[in-house]
C-alpha positions as CSV (number, residue, x, y, z in Angstrom):
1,X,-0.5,1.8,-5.0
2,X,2.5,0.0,-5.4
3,X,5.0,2.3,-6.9
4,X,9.0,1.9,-8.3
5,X,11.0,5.2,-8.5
6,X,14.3,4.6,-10.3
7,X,16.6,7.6,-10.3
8,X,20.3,8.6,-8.9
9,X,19.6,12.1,-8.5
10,X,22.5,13.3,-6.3
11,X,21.1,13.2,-2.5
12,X,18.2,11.5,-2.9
13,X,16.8,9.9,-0.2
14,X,13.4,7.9,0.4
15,X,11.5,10.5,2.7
16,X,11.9,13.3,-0.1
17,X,11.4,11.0,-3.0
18,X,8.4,10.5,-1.5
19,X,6.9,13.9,-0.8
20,X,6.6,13.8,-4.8
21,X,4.7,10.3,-4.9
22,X,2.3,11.0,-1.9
23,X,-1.0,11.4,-3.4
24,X,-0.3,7.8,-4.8
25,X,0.7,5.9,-2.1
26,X,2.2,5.5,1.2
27,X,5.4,5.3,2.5
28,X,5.7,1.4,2.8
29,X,4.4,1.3,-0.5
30,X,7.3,3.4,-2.0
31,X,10.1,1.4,-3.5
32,X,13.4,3.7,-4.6
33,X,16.0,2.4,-6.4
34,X,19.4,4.3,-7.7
35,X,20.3,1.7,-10.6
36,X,18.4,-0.7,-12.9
37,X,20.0,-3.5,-12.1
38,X,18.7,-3.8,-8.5
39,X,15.0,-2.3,-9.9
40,X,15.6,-5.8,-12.3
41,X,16.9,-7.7,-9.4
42,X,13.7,-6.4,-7.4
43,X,11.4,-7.2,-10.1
44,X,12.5,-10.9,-10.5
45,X,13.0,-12.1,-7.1
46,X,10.1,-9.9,-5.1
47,X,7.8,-9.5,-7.6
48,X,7.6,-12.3,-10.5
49,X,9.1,-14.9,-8.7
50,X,6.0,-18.1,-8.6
51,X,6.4,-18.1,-4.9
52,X,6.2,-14.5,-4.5
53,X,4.0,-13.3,-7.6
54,X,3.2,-9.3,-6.3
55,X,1.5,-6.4,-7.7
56,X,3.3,-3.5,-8.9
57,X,1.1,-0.1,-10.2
58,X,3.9,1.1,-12.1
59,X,7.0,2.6,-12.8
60,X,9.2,5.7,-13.3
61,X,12.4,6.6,-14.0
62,X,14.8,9.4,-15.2
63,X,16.4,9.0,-18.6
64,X,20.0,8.4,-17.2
65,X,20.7,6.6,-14.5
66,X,24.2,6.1,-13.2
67,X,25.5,6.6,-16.6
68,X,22.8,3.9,-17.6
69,X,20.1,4.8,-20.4
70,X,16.3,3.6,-19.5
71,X,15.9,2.0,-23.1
72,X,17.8,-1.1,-22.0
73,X,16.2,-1.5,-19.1
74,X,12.3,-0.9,-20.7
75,X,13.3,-3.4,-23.8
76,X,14.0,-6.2,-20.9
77,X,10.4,-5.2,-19.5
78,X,9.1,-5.2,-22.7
79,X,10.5,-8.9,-24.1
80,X,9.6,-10.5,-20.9
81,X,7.0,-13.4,-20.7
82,X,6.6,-13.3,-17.0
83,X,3.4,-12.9,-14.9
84,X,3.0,-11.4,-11.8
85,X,0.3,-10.0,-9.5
86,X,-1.0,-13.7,-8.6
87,X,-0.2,-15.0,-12.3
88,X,-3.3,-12.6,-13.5
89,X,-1.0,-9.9,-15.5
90,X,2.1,-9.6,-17.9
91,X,4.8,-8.5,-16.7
92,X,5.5,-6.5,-20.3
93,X,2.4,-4.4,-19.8
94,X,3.3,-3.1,-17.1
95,X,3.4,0.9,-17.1
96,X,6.9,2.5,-17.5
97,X,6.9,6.9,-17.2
98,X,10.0,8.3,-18.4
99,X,11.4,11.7,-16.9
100,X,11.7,13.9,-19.4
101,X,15.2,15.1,-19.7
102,X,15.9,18.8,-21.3
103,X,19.5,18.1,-21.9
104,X,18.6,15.2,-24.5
105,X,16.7,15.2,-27.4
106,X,13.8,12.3,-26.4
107,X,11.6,12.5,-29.4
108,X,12.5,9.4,-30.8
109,X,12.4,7.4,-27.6
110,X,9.4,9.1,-25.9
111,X,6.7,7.0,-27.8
112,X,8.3,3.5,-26.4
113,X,7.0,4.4,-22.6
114,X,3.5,4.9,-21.5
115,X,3.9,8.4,-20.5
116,X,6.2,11.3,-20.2
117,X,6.9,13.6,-17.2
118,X,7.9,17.3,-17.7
119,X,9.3,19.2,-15.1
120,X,10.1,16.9,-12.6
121,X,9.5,17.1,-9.8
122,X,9.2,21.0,-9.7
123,X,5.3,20.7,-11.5
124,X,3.8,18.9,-9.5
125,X,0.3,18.9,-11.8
126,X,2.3,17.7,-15.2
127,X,3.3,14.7,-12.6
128,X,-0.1,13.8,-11.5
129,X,-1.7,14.0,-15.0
130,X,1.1,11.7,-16.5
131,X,0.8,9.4,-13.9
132,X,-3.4,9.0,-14.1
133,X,-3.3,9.1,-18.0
134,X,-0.9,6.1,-17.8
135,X,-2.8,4.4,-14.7
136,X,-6.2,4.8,-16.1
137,X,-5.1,3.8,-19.3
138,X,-3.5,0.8,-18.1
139,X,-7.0,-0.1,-16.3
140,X,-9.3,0.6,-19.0
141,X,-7.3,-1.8,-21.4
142,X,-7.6,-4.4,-18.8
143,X,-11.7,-3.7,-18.2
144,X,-11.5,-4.1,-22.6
145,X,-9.4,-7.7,-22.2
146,X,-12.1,-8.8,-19.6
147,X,-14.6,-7.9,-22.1
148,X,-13.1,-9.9,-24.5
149,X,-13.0,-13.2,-22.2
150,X,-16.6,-13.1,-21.2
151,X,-16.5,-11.3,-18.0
152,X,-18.0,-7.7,-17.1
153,X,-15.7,-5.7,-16.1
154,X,-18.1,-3.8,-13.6
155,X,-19.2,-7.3,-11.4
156,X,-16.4,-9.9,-13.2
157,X,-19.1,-12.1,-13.2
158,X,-19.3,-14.0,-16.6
159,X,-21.6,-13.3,-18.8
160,X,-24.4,-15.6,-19.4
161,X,-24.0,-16.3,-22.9
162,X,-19.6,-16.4,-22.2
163,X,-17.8,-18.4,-24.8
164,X,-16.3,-22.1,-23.3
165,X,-13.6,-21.7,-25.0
166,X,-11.3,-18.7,-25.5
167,X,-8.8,-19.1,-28.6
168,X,-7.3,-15.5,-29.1
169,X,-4.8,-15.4,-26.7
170,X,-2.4,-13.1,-29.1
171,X,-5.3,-10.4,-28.3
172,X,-4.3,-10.3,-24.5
173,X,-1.7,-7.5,-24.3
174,X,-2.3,-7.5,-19.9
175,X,-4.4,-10.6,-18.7
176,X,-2.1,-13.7,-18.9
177,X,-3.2,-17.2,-20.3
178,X,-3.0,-18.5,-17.0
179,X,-5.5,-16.4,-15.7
180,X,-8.3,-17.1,-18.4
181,X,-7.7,-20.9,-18.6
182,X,-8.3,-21.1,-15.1
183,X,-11.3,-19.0,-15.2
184,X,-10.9,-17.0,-12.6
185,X,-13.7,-14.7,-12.4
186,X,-12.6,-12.3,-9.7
187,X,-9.8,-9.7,-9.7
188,X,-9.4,-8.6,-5.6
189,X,-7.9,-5.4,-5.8
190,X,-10.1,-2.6,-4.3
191,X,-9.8,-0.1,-7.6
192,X,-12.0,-2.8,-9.5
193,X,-14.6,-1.7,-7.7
194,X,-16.8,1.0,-9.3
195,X,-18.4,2.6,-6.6
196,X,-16.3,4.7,-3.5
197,X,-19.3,6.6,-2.3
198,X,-19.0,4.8,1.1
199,X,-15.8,5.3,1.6
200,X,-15.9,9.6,1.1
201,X,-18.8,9.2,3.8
202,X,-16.7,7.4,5.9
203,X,-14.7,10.7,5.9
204,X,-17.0,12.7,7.3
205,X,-18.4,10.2,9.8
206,X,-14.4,9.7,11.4
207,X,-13.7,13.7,11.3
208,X,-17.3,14.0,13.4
209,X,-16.4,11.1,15.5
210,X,-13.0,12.9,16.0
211,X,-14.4,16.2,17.3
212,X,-16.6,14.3,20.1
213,X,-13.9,12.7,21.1
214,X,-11.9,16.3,21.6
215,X,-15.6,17.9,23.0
216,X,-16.0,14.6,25.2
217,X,-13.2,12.5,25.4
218,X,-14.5,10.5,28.5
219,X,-17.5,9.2,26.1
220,X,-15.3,8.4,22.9
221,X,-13.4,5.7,24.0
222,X,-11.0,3.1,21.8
223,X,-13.6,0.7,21.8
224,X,-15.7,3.6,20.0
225,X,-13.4,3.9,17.1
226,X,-13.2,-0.4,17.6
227,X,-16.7,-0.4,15.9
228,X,-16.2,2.2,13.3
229,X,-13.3,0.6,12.0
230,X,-15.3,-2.4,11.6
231,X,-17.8,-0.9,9.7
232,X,-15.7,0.9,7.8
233,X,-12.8,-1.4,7.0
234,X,-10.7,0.4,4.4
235,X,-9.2,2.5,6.5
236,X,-7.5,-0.4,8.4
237,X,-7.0,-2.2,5.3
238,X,-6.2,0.5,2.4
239,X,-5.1,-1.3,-0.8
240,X,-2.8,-4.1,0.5
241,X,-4.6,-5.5,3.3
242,X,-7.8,-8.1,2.5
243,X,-9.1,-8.3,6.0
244,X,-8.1,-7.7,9.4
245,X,-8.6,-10.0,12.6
246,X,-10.5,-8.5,15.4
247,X,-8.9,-9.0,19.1
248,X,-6.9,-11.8,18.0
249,X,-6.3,-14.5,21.4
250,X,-2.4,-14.7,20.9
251,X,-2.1,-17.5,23.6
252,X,0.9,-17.8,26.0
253,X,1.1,-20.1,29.3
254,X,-1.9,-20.8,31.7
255,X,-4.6,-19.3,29.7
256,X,-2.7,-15.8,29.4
257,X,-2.7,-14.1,26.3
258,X,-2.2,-10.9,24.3
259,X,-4.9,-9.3,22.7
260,X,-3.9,-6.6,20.1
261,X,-6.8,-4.5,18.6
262,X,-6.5,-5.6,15.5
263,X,-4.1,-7.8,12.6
264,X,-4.1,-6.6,9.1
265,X,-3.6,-9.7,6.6
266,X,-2.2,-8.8,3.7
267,X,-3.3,-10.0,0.2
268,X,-1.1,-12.6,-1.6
269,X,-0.3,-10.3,-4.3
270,X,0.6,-7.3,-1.5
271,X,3.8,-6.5,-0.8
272,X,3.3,-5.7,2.5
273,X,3.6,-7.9,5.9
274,X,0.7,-8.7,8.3
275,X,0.4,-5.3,10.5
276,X,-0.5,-5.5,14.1
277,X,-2.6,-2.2,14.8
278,X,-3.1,-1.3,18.2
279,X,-6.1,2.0,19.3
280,X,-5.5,4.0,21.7
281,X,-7.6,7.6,22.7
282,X,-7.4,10.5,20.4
283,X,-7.3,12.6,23.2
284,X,-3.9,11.0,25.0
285,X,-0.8,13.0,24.9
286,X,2.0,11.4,24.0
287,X,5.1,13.7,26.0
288,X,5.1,15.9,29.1
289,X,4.4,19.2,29.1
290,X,8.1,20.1,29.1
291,X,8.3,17.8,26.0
292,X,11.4,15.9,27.6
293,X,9.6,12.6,28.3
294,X,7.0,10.1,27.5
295,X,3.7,10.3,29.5
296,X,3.8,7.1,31.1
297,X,0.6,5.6,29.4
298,X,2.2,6.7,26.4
299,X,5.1,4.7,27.1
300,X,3.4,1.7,27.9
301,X,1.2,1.9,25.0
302,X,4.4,1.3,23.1
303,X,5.7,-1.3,25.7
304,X,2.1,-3.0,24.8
305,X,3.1,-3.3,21.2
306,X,6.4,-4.7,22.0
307,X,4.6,-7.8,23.7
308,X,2.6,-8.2,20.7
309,X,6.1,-7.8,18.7
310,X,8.0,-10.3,21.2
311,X,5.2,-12.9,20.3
312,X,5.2,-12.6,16.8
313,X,8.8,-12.9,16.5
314,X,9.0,-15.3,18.6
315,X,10.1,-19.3,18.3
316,X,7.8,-21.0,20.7
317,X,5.7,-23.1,19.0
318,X,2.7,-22.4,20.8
319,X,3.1,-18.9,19.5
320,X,3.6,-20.1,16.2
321,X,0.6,-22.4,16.2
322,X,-1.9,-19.1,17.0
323,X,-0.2,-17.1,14.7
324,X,-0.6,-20.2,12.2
325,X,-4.8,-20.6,13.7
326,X,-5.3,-16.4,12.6
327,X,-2.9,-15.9,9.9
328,X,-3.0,-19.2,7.4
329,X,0.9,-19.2,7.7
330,X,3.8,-17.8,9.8
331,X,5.5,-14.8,7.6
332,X,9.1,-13.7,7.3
333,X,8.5,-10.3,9.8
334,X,5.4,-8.2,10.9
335,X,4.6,-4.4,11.1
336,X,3.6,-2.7,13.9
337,X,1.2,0.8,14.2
338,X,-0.3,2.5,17.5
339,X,-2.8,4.6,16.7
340,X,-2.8,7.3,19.2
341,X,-2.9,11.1,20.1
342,X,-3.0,14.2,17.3
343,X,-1.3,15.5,14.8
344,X,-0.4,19.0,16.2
345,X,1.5,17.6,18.8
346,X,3.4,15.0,16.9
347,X,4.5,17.5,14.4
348,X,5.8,20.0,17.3
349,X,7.7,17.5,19.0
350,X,8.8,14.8,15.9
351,X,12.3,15.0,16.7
352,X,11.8,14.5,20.7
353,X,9.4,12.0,19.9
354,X,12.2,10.0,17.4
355,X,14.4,10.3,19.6
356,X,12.7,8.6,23.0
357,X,11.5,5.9,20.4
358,X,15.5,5.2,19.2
359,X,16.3,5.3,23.7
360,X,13.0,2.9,24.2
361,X,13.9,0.9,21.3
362,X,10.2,1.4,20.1
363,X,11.7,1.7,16.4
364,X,9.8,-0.8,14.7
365,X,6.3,0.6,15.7
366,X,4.8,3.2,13.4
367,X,3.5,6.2,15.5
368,X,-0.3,7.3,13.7
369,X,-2.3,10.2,15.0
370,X,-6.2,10.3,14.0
371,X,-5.3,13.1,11.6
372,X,-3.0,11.6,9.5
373,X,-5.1,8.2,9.4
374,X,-7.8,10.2,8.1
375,X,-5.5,12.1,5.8
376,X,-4.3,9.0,4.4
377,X,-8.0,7.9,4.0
378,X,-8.8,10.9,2.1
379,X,-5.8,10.3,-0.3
380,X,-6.9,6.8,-0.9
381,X,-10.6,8.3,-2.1
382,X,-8.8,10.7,-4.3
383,X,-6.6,8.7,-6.1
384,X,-9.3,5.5,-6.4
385,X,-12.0,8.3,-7.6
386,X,-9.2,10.0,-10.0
387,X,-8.2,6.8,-11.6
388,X,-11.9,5.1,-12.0
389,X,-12.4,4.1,-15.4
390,X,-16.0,3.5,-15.2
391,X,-17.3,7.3,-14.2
């Protein structure tokens, strides 16, 4: 989920505002911003722009902000007419929470947002319910205006007996006119779906994968988690991604080429880059055992995704023409993940590990154990399951 935190809480910074926002998203999908003009500013050139048309899940955002009162900033969401998320949604329905502030008397002002948050951020629970009241809310309004068009919300697959022609626009508080006269009859986003059975299962299948590998590690190879991930895409792709390109042929001179495990594509609507995602074993460590150094196929794990991330970045046009062939279109930057080694270590050894990525210069590339990909998995289940308006 795509979320917007608005709030100048004195020492804020993004890593602890997120701790409070985890079980909704992840950290590149975590957006903090300490005034409403640059939340505004955010909105209209990253989000509703028509070149750039993204999805947001919603907003939140302390009464008092730099001096700055949220009303303003919620009648501006409120009166605007523009679309976002691919031109399928109104920008004014989007859902606003306000943090409930016991120095001022809200009452009055409390109605005008979709939800209110008490006790922030020290209840976590009030949080969570506010936000999933609001969410599913949101959602189940949106399943109503499909209704309305001629399309089940279950399948959006129009109805057999659906009217040609839809006249009662002024009913459409979410969908935008664009987005029934064009009769689009899919909406891509993975919490349209009904059904997430597959994905808890796929749970338990990774944690038993992950024990052979610890009980065998000679036998669970990458190219053994290479074919679960295929089957079980979502935990490459989560919410932002709509498919991912298997061993890619990024072509350099004489037949050469790099071949990273996998590229993420993101959807149009995502506001995330393309991701380069590179597998290595469970079962590699990642420093010495005096914790000084990188093991040296660690380190050239992360010299292997700096080739990938030379490539992408760079101007050849060869490069730019493979890119082109697997992509659709070059993009203004990529992200970069290795997938490698566990959580235990990582955790004992963070700062070491920061540190020799800052030396290497291995900052843009995401370090991932198996653990916290299957953590973040999990969280995805929760929050899809907790916010599925068809149970």
């Amino acid at each position: 989920m795509q979320i917007i935190f608005i709030s100048s809480r004195i020492s804020i910074n993004k890593s602890e505002a997120f701790t409070w926002f985890q079980p909704f998203c992840e950290i590149e999908e975590f957006h903090l911003f300490t005034d409403f003009d640059s939340t505004k500013d955010f909105l209209i050139k990253d989000v509703v722009d028509p070149l750039q048309q993204k999805h947001v899940d919603f907003i939140i955002t302390d009464w008092i902000v730099k001096k700055q009162e949220a009303i303003p900033f919620l009648n501006w969401l409120r009166d605007s007419n523009a679309s976002y998320s691919a031109n399928n949604f109104k920008l004014k329905s989007l859902p606003i929470l306000l943090i409930d502030d016991p120095n001022v008397q809200l009452n009055d002002v409390q109605k005008e947002f979709n939800a209110v948050v008490n006790d922030f951020p020290i209840n976590r629970s009030k949080l969570e319910l506010a936000v999933k009241h609001a969410v599913k809310n949101w959602r189940y309004n949106l399943s109503c205006e499909l209704d309305l068009i001629g399309l089940d919300p279950k399948t959006q697959k129009v109805y057999p007996n659906h009217r040609t022609l839809f006249i009662s626009y002024y009913r459409l508080k979410i969908l935008t006119r664009e987005f029934v006269d064009t009769k689009s009859k899919r909406l891509n986003y993975l919490w349209t779906q009904n059904d997430f059975h597959f994905m808890d299962d796929s749970n338990a299948e990774f944690l038993f994968r992950m024990k052979k590998a610890l009980t065998n590690p000679s036998k669970y190879l990458e190219k053994e988690f290479h074919d679960f991930f295929r089957n079980n895409d979502t935990f490459l792709r989560g919410e932002d991604f709509s498919h991912f390109i298997y061993e890619p042929h990024l072509y350099k001179i004489r037949a050469t080429y790099d071949e990273p495990d996998f590229i993420n594509k993101p959807h149009p609507y995502a506001l995330r880059l393309p991701e380069v995602f590179e597998v290595k074993r469970q079962s590699q460590r990642i420093l010495r055992r005096n914790g000084e150094k990188f093991i040296e196929k660690a380190r050239k794990s992360f010299q292997q995704v700096m080739r990938y991330k030379a490539y992408m970045d760079s101007d050849d046009p060869r490069h730019k023409h493979y890119i082109e062939k697997y992509l659709g279109n070059i993009y203004p930057g990529y992200e970069y993940t290795l997938l490698m080694g566990s959580k235990g270590e990582k955790d004992g050894y963070i700062d070491m590990i920061e540190r020799l990525q800052d030396e290497f210069e291995f900052n843009d590339i995401k370090l991932i154990t198996y653990e916290e990909l299957l953590e973040k998995h999990i969280r995805l289940c929760n929050r899809l399951n907790d916010m599925n308006i068809f149970l």
